[in-house]
C-alpha positions in Angstrom: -11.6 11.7 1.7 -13.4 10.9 -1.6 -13.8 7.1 -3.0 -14.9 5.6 -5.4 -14.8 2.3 -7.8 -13.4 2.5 -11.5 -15.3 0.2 -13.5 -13.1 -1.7 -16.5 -14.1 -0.3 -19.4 -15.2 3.2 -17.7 -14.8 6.5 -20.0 -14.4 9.9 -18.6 -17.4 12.5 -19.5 -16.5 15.9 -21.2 -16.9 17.6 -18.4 -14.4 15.1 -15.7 -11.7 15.6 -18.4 -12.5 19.8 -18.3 -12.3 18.9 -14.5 -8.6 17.6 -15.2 -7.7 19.5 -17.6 -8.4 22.7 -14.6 -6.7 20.9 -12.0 -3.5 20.5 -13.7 -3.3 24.0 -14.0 -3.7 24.9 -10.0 -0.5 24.9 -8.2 0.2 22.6 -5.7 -1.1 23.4 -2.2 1.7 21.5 0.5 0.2 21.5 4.2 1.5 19.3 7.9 -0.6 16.6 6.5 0.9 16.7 2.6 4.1 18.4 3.0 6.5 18.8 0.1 8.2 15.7 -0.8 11.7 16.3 0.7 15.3 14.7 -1.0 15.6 12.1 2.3 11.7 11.7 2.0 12.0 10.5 -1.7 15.1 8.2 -0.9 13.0 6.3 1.9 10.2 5.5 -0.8 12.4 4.1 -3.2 13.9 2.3 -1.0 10.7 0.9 0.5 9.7 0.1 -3.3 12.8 -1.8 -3.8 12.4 -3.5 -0.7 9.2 -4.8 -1.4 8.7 -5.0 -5.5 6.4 -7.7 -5.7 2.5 -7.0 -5.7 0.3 -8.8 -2.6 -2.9 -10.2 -3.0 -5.4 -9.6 0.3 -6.3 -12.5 2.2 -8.4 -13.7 5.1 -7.1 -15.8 7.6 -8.2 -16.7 11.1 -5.6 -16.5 13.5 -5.6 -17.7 16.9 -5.8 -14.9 19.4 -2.2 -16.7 20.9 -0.9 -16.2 17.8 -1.6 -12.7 16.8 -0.4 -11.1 20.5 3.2 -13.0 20.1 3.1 -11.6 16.8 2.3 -8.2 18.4 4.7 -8.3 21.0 8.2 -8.8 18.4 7.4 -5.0 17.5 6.7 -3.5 14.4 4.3 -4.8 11.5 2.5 -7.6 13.0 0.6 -8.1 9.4 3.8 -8.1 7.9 5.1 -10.5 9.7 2.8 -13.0 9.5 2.6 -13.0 5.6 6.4 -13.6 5.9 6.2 -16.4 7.9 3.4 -17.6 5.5 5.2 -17.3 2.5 8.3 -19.1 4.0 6.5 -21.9 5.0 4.9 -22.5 2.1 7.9 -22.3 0.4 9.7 -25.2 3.0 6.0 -27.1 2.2 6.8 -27.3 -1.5 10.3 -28.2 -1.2 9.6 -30.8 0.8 
């Protein structure tokens, strides 16, 4: 796996835009680990876009060790989860 940083303001050199330019003339290459985006495949994304439109900003918060195994133990995303519960009761703190 390759990363990197994009810097604002950062312009692609002659020769990274001849890179491109090659690229998008090699066909695409499907393996177990990429496999062709099937019809039932595409539905699920959309559906988890819809589900989840809005945009999420990382955060750091210390949980107590309590907390985070009864999160755990409900089954499924324990993150998730707790940045529900979060945003509800933030929301019941305000309209309060």
């Amino acid at each position: 796996m390759v990363s990197f940083k994009l810097e604002p303001g950062a312009q692609l050199s002659n020769e990274e835009k001849q890179m491109l330019r090659e690229a998008k003339k090699r066909p695409i290459v499907y393996d177990a680990d990429s496999p062709e985006l099937t019809g039932d495949m595409e539905k699920a994304f959309i559906a988890a876009r819809k589900e989840k439109p809005y945009k999420v900003e990382p955060l750091t918060v210390y949980v107590s060790p309590s907390t985070i195994e009864k999160a755990k133990s409900i089954n499924g995303d324990y993150i998730e989860l707790l940045g529900r519960l979060l945003d509800k009761a933030v929301n019941e703190y305000i309209t309060t």
